[in-house]
C-alpha positions as CSV (number, residue, x, y, z in Angstrom):
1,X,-2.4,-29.7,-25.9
2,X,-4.3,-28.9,-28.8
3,X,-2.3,-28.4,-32.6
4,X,-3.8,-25.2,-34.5
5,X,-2.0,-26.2,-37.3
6,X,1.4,-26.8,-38.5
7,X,2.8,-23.9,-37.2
8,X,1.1,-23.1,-34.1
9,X,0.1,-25.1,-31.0
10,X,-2.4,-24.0,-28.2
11,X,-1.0,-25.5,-24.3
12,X,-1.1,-24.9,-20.8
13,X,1.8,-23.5,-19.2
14,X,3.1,-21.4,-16.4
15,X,4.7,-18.5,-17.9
16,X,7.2,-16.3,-15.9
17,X,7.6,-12.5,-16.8
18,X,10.6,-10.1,-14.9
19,X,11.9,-6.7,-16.0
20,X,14.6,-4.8,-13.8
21,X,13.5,-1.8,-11.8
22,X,14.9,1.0,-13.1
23,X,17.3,0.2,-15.9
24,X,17.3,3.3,-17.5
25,X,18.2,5.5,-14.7
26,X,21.3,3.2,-14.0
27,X,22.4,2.8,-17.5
28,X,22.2,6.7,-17.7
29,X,24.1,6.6,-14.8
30,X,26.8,4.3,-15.9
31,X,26.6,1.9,-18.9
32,X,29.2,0.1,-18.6
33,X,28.5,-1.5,-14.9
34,X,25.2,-1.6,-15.8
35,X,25.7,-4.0,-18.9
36,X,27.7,-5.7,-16.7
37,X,25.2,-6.6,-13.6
38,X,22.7,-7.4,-16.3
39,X,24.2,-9.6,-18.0
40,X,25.5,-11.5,-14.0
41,X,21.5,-11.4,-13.5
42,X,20.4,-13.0,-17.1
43,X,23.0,-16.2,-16.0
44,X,21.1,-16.3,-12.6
45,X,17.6,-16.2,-14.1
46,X,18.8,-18.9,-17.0
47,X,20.6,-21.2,-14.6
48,X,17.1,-21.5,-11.9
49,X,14.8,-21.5,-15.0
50,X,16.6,-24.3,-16.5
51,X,17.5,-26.2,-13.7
52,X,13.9,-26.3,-12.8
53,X,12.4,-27.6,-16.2
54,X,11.6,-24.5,-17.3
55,X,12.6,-23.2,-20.4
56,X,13.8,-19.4,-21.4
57,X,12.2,-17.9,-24.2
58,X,13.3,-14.1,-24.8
59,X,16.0,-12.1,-23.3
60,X,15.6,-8.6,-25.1
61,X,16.7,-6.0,-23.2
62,X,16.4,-5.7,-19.3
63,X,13.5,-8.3,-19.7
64,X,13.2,-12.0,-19.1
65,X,9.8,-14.5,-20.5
66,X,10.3,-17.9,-19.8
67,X,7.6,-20.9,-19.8
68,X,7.5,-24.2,-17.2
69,X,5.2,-27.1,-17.6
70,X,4.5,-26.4,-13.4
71,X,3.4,-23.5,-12.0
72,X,5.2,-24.6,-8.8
73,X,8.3,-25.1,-11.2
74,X,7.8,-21.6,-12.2
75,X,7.4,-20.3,-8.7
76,X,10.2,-22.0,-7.5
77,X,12.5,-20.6,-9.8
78,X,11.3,-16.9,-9.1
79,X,12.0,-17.4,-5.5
80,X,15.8,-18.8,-6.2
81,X,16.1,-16.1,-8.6
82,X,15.7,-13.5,-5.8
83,X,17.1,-15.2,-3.3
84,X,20.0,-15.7,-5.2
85,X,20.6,-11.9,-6.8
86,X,20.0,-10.7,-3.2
87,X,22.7,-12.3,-2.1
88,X,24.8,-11.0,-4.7
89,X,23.8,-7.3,-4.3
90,X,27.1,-6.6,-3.1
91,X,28.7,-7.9,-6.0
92,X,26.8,-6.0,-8.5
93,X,27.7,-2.4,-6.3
94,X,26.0,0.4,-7.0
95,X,24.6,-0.6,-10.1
96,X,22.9,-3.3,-8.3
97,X,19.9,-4.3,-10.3
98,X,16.4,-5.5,-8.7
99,X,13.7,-7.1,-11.0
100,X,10.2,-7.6,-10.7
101,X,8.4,-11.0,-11.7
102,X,5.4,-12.0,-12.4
103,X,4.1,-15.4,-12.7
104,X,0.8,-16.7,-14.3
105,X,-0.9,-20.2,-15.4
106,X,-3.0,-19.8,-18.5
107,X,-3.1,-20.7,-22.0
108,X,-0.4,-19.6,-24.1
109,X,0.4,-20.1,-28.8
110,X,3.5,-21.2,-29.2
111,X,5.5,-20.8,-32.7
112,X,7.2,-23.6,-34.0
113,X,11.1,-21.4,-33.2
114,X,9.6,-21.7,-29.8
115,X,8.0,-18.3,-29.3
116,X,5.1,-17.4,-27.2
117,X,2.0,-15.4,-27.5
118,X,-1.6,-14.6,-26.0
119,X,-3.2,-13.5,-23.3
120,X,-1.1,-15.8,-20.7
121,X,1.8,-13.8,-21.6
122,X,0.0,-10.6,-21.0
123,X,-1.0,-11.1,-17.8
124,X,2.2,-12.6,-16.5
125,X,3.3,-9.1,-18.2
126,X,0.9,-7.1,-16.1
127,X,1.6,-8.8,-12.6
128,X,5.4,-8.3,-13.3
129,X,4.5,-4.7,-13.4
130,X,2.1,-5.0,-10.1
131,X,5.0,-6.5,-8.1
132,X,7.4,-4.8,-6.1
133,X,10.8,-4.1,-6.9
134,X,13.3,-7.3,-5.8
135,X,9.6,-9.1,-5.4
136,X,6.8,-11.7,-7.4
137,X,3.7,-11.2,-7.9
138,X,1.4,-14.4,-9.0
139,X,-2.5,-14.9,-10.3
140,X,-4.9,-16.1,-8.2
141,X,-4.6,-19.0,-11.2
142,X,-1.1,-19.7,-9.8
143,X,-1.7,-19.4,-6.0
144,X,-4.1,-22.0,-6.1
145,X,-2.0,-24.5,-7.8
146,X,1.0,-24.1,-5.7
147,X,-0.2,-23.3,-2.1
148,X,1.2,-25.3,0.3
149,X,3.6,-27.4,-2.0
150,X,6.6,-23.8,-2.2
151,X,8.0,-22.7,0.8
152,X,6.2,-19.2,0.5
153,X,3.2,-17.6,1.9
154,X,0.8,-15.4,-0.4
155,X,-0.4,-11.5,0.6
156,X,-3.7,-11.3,-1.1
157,X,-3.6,-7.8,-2.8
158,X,-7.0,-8.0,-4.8
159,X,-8.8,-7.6,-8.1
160,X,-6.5,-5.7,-10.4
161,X,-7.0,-4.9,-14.3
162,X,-5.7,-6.1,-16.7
163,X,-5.1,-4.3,-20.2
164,X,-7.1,-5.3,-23.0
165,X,-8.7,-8.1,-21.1
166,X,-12.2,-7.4,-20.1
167,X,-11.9,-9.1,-16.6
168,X,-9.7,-8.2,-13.1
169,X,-7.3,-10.6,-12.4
170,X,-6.9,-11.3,-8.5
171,X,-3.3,-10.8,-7.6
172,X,-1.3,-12.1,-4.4
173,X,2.6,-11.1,-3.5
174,X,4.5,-14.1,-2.8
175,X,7.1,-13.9,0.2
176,X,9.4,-16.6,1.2
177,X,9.2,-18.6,4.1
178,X,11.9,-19.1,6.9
179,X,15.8,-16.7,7.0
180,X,16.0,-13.2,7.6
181,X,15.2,-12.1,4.7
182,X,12.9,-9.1,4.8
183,X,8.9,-8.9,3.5
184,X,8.7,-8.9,-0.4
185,X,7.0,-5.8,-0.3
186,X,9.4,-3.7,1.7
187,X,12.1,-4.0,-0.9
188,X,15.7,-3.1,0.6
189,X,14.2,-0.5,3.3
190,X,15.0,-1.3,6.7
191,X,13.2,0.0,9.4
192,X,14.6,3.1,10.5
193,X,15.2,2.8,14.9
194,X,12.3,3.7,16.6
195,X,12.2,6.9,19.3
196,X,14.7,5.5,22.5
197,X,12.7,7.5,25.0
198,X,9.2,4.9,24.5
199,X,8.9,1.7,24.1
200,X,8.2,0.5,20.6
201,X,5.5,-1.9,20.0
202,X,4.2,-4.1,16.7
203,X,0.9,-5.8,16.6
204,X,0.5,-8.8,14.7
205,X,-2.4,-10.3,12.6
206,X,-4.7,-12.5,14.9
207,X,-5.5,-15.4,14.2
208,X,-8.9,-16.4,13.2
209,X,-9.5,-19.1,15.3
210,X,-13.4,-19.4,14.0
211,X,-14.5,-22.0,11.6
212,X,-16.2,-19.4,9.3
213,X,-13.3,-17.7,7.4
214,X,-15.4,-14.2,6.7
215,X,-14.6,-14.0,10.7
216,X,-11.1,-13.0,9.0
217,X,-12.7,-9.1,9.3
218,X,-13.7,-9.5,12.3
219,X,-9.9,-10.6,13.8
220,X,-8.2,-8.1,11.6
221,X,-10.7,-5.0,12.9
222,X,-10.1,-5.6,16.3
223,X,-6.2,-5.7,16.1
224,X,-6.9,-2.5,14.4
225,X,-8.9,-1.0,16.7
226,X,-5.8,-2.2,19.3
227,X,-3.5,-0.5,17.3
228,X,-5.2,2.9,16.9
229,X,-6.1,3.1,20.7
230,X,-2.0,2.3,21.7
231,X,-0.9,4.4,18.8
232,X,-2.7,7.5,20.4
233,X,-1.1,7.3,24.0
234,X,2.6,9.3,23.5
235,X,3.7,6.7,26.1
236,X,4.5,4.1,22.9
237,X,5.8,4.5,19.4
238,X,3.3,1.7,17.1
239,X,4.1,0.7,14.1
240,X,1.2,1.2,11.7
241,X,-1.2,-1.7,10.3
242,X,0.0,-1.7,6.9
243,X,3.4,-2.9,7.7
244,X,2.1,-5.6,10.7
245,X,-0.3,-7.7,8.1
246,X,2.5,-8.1,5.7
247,X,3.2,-11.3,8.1
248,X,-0.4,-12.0,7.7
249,X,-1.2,-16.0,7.7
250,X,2.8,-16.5,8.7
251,X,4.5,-18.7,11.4
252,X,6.9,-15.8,12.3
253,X,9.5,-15.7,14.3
254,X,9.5,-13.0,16.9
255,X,13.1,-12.0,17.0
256,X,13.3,-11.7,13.3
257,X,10.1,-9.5,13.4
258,X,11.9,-7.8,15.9
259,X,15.1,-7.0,13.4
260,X,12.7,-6.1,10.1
261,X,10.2,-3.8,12.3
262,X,12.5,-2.0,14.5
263,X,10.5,-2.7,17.7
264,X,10.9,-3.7,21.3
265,X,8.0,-5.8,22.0
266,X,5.7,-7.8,19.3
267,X,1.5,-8.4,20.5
268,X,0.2,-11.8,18.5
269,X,-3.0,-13.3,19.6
270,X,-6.1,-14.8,18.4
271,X,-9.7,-14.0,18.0
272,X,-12.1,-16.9,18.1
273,X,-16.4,-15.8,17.6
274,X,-18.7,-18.1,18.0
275,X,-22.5,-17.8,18.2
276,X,-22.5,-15.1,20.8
277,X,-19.5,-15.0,22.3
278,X,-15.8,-13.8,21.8
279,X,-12.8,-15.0,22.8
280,X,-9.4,-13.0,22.3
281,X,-6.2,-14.6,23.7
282,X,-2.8,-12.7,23.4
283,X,0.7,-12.4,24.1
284,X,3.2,-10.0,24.5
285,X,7.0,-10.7,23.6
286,X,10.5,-9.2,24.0
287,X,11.6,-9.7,20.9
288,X,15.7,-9.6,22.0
289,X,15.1,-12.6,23.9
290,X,11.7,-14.1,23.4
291,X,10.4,-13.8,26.8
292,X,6.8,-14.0,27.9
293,X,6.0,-10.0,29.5
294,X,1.8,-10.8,29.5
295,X,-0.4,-13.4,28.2
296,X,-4.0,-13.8,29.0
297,X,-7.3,-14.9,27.7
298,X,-10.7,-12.4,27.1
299,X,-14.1,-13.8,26.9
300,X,-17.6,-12.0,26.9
301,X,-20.6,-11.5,24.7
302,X,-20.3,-10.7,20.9
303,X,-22.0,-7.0,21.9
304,X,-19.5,-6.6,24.4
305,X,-16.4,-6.8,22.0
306,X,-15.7,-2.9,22.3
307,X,-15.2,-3.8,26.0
308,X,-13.0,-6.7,25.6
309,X,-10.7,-4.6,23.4
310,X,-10.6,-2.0,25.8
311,X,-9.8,-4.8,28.5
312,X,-6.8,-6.0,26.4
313,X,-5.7,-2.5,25.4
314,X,-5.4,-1.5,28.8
315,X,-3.5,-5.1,30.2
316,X,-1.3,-4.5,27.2
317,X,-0.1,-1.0,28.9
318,X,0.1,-1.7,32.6
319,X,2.2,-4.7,31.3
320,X,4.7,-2.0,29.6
321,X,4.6,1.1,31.7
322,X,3.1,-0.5,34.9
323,X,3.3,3.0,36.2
324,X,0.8,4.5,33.4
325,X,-2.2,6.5,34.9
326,X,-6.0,4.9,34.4
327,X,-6.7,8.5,33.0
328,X,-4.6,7.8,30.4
329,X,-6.3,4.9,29.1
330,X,-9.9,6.9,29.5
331,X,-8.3,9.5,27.8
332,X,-8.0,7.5,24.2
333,X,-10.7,5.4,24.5
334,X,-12.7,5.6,21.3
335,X,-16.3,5.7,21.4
336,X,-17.8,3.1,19.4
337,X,-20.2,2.2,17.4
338,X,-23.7,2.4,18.9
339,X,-24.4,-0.5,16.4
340,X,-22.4,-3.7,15.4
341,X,-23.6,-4.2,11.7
342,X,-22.1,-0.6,11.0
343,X,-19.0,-1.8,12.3
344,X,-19.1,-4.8,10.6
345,X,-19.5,-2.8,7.5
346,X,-16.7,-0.3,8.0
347,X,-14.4,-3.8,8.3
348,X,-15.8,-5.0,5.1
349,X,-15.2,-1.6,3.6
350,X,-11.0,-1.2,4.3
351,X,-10.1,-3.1,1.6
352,X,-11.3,-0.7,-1.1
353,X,-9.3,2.0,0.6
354,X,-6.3,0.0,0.7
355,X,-3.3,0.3,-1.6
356,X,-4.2,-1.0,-5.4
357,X,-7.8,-1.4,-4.9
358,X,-9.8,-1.2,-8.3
359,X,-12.5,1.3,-8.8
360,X,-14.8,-2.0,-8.2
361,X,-13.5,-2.4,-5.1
362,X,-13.6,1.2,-4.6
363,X,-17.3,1.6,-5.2
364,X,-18.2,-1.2,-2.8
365,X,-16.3,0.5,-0.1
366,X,-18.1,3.7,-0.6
367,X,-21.6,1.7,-0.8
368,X,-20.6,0.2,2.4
369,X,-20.0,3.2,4.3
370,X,-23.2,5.0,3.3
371,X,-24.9,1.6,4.7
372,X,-22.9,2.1,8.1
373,X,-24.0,5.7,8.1
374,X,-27.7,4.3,7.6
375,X,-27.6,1.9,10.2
376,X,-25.9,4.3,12.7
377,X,-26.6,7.9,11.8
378,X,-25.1,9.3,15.0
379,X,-21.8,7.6,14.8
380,X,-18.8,9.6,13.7
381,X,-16.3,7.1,12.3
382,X,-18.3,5.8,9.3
383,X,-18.7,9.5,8.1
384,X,-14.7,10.1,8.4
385,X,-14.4,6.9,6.4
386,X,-16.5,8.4,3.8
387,X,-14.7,11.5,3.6
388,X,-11.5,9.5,3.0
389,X,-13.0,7.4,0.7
390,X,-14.2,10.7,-1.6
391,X,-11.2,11.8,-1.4
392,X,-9.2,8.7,-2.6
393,X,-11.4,8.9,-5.6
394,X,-10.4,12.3,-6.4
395,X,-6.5,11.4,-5.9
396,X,-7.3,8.1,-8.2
397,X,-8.5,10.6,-11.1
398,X,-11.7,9.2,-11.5
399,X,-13.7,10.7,-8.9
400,X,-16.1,13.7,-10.2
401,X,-17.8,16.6,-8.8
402,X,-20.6,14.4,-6.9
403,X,-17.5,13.1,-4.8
404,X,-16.1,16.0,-3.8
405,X,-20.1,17.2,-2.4
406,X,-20.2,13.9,-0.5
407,X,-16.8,14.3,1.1
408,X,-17.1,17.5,1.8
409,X,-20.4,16.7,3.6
410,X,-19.1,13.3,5.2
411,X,-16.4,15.4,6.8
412,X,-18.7,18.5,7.8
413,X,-21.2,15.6,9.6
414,X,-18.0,13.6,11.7
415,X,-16.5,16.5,12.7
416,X,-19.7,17.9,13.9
417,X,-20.3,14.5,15.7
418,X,-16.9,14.1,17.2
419,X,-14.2,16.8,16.9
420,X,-11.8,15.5,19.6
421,X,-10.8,12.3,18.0
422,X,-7.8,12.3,16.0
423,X,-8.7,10.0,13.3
424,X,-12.0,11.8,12.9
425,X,-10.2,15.0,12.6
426,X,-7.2,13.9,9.9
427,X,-10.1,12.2,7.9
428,X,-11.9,14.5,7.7
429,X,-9.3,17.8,7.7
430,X,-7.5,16.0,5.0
431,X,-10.6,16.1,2.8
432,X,-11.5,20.0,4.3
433,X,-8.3,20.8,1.8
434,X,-7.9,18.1,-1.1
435,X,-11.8,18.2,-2.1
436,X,-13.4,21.2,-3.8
437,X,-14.3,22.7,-7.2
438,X,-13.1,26.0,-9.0
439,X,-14.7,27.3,-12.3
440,X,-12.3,29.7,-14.4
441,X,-10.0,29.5,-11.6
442,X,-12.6,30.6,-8.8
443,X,-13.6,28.7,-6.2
444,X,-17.0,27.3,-6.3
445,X,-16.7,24.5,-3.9
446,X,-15.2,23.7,-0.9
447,X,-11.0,23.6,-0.3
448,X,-11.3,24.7,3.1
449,X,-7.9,25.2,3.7
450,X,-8.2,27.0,7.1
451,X,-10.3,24.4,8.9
452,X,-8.1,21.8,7.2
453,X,-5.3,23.3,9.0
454,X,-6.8,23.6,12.1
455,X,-8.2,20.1,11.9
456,X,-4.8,18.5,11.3
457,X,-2.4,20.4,13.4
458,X,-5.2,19.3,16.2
459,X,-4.7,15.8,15.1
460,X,-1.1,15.9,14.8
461,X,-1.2,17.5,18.5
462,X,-3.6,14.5,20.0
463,X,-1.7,11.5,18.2
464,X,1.2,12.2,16.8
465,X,2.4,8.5,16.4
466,X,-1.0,7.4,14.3
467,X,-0.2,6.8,10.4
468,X,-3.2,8.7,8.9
469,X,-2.5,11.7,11.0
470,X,0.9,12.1,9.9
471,X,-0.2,11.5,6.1
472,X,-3.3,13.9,6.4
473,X,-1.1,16.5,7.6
474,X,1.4,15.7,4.7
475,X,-1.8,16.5,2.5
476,X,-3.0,19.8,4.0
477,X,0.5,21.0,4.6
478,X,1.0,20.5,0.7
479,X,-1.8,21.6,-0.7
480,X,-1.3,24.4,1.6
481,X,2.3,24.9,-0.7
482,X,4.1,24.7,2.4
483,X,6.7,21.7,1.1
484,X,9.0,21.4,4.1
485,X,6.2,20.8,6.4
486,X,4.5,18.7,4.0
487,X,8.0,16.7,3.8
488,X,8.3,16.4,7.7
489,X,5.1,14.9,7.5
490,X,5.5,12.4,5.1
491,X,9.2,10.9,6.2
492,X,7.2,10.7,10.3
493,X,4.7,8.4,8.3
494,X,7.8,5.8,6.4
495,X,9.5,5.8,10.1
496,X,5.7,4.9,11.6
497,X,5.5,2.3,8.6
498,X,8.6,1.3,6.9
499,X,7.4,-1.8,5.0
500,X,3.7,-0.3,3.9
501,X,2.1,-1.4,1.0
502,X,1.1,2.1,0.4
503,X,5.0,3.0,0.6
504,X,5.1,4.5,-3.3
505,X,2.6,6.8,-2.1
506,X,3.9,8.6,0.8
507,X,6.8,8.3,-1.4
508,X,5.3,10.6,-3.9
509,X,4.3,13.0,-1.5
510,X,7.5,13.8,-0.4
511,X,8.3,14.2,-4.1
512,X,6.0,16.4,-4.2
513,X,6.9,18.1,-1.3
514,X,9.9,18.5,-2.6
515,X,8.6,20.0,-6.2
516,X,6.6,22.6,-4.1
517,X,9.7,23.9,-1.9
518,X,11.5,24.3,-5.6
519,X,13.8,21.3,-5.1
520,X,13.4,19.6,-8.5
521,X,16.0,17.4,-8.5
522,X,15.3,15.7,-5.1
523,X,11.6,15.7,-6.6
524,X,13.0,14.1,-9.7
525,X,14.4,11.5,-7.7
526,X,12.0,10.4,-4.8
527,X,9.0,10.3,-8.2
528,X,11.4,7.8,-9.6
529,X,11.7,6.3,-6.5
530,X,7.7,5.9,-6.2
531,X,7.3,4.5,-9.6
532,X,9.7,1.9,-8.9
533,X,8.1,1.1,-5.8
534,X,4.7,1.4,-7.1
535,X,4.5,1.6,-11.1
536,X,0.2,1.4,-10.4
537,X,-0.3,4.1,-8.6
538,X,-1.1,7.1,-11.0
539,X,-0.4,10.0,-8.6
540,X,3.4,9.1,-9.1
541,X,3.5,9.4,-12.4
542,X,1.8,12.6,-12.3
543,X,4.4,14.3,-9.8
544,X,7.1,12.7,-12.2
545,X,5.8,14.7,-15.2
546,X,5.7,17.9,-13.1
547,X,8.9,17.7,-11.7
548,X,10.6,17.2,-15.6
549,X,8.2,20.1,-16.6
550,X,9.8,22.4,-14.2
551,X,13.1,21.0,-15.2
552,X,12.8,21.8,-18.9
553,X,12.9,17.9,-19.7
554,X,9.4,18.2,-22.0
555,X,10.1,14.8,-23.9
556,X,10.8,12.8,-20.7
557,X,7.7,14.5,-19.4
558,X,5.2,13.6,-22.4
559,X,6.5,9.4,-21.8
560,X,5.6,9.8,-18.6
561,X,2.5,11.6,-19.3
562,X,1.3,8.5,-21.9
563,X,2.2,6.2,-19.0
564,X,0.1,8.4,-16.2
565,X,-2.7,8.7,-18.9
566,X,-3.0,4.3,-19.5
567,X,-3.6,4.4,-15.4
568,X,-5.8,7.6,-15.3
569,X,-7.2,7.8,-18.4
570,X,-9.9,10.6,-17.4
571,X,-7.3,12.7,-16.3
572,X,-7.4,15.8,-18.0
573,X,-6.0,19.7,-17.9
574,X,-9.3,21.2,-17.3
575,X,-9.9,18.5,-14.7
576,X,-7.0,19.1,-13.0
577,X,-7.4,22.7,-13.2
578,X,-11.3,22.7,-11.7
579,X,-10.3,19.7,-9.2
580,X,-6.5,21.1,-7.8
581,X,-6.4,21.3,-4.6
582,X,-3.1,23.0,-4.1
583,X,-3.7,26.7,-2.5
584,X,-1.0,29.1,-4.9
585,X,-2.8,29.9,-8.3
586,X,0.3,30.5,-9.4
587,X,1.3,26.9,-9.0
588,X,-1.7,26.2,-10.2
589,X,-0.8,27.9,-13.5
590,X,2.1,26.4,-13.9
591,X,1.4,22.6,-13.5
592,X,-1.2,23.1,-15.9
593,X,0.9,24.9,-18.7
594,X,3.3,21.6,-18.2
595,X,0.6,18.8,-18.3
596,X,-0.6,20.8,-21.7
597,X,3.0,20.3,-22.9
598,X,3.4,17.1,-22.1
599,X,0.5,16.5,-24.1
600,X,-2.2,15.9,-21.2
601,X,-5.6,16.1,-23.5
602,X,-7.8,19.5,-22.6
């Protein structure tokens, strides 16, 4: 501990920061009630703060600072905390309230009457405000010194910034271990029932059995590559990816899985590389009573492993549908790379196209794909990737004019190479419609909306059960103005993955769906919903200050517009008005006239 002076004293402590999700909307709703569950949820953050040596410093408000000596002290109480108010959701009603903590270890001031102040505090700030609603984030700082000792596991959700602080902090979601409690980051969504006429069918993380932990790509892009391949057959409904590898690094249990996901059966295996050769091992469950339908063990040379997944892909089937026609299987079979290294370097690149990547990470992804597309220059895949990853950077607000050329070319080239594959096609037909450039309102540069459509409805009509089909046509369907397709879309891609990271985002589409079929105050209310879900991601935020344009509420709309602008800040009107990709000038107009309003800069 080191004494500034009299006043002041500079230690090390854990420092835990919570705020509750959407206080405002519930006290407008009903005060009273509101005040009331508040102050139920201050006595359950003060009795596990205290009871854990921690000590609490402010209350103001809906918010909640306290300090520990332990960052496992700090941890634990975060996890009591929301154990403890989820169990007492019915008590508070309606006006249930669900908070979101953060948790750091760093250096903090403290005053002599016991305040706090410095940079600790403001990043335990900033990771409450990363963490889901009724869930903790932690620093990287914090993971490190209490992994293994909490009953927890940690989802690694990468670099994230940090206001006024010139590095990323690297940020992981903390989820209990053990009851029936559901994945931190799919709030209190439950998965809606899957389709009763197909089987339903979850594929677990594999397990790196390697010694080299970078193998970790390599496990995690074959049980993609799994998934895609038994996501395209109409025989099964799959739940997507981005809900599986929440369970990442977890000792699951299959019948709880089973519950959360919705599904009939639940794949795990492993994936062990070594020199060579590759082994992949799996298993398929029941998950209503745990019984063994298939297990069995893959081995073959490390440039065979397209073959091996093929080989497991198809014992996976015949051990469901026994009856399912060979052509079926050579029907969906992807063609892969000709080359390994570019698939090795689409793996590396999926994180920067994941939910909350940074720019950084961003960048790298989009420097990885152009390698892949270098090292195989006939394959289709890394261009669609590229397309996707253009048009992310558009949708993040910072991409520019060179992004939309590349897309628009990375999406001209895949489809050109490979039109009949549905990934390829919702890629790459999603970026046909979101990417192009207009000058004084005329088009200069691409929005392609007719081969967009085409492209879609084609994916939608090959693989109707894959995730990025269903949100690709959500995308050309809106920026096509047509806001009840758009919708249909969007809601097919939360039943495919009910607890995706990415949630806030489809969540926001549907808002905006909603906004473009004149709905306002269902708009109003799924935007909230997104924010709440994901207060990062910028796109909310600027569907929530449409949506109170077109309702007349120009105040609310310029608060959200300051908060949109701190996440986007090179949004601007005339950017928006030369990147739009929605169809309807007069839409067009519109939007624009309420961004001015709300005080968007030129």
């Amino acid at each position: 501990m080191a004494v500034i002076d009299g006043e002041y004293r500079q230690r090390l402590q854990a420092i835990l920061a919570a705020d509750a999700s959407g206080y405002s909307r519930l006290m407008a709703a009903d005060e009273r009630a509101t005040v009331a569950a508040l102050d139920d949820a201050r006595a359950v953050f003060r009795r596990q703060i205290e009871a854990r040596q921690g000590r609490v410093v402010d209350m103001a408000g809906d918010s909640v600072l306290a300090v520990f000596e332990t960052a496992i002290g700090a941890v634990a109480a975060a996890l009591a905390v929301q154990r403890e108010l989820q169990a007492a959701g019915a008590l508070f009603g309606a006006q249930r309230l669900r908070f979101r903590i953060g948790v750091h270890l760093g250096d903090v001031i403290e005053k002599a009457d016991g305040t706090v102040y410095g940079d600790g505090v403001n990043i335990a700030a900033r990771l409450q405000a990363l963490a889901e609603a009724g869930g903790i984030a932690v620093s990287d700082a914090v993971q490190g010194a209490v992994r293994g000792k909490v009953a927890a596991a940690f989802v690694d959700q990468g670099e994230q910034p940090v206001k006024n602080l010139p590095h990323a902090v690297r940020v992981f979601g903390v989820r209990p271990e053990g009851g029936d409690a559901a994945p931190a980051a799919t709030g209190d969504r439950a998965a809606p029932a899957p389709p009763a006429d197909r089987p339903s069918l979850a594929v677990l993380p594999f397990t790196n059995m390697s010694d080299d932990p970078e193998q970790d790509h390599f496990a995690d892009g074959i049980v993609e590559d799994i998934i895609t391949a038994l996501a395209r057959m109409r025989l099964f409904f799959v739940i997507a990816r981005n809900s599986t590898f929440v369970y990442k690094g977890q000792a699951v249990d299959i019948q709880r899985v089973g519950r959360e996901l919705g599904v009939r059966y639940v794949l795990e295996g492993s994936v062990r590389k070594s020199g060579g050769r590759v082994r992949i091992t799996g298993q398929l469950v029941e998950t209503a009573t745990g019984h063994h339908v298939w297990a069995d063990r893959f081995e073959g040379q490390y440039e065979d492993v397209f073959a091996l997944q093929d080989r497991v892909t198809a014992a996976i089937v015949s051990a469901i549908e026994p009856n399912v026609r060979l052509a079926e299987i050579e029907r969906v079979r992807t063609v892969p790379p000709s080359n390994l290294r570019a698939y090795e370097l689409i793996i590396r690149a999926l994180p920067g196209l994941m939910p909350r990547a940074t720019r950084a990470s961003m960048d790298e992804a989009l420097a990885l794909i152009r390698r892949a597309v270098e090292v195989d220059p006939r394959a289709a895949m890394p261009k669609a990737m590229g397309a996707l990853a253009c048009t992310l950077r558009i949708s993040a607000g910072f991409g520019n004019v060179d992004d939309v050329k590349a897309g628009l070319h990375f999406a001209e080239q895949a489809l050109a190479e490979r039109d009949d594959d549905p990934t390829i096609l919702a890629h790459a037909g999603a970026a046909l419609a979101m990417l192009g450039y207009r000058a004084m309102g005329v088009r200069v540069l691409g929005f392609r909306y007719d081969e967009a459509q085409r492209a879609a409805e084609r994916a939608v009509m090959l693989a109707p059960n894959l995730l990025m089909v269903q949100l690709s046509a959500g995308q050309v369907k809106g920026a096509l103005g047509e806001g009840d397709a758009a919708l249909a879309h969007f809601e097919q891609a939360m039943r495919i993955s009910p607890f995706d990271p990415a949630m806030s985002g489809f969540i926001a589409g549907a808002a905006a769906a909603h906004a473009l079929a004149g709905r306002y105050e269902q708009a109003l209310s799924m935007a909230q919903r997104a924010i709440e879900d994901g207060p990062y991601l910028a796109f909310s935020h600027r569907v929530l200050v449409i949506v109170l344009g077109f309702l007349g509420r120009i105040d609310e709309a310029r608060i959200a517009a300051r908060r949109m602008l701190e996440l986007a800040p090179e949004f601007t009107v005339s950017r928006y008005e030369s990147l739009s990709p929605f169809k309807d000038p007069e839409f067009r107009k519109r939007t624009a006239e309420i961004y001015r309003a709300a005080g968007v800069p030129k």
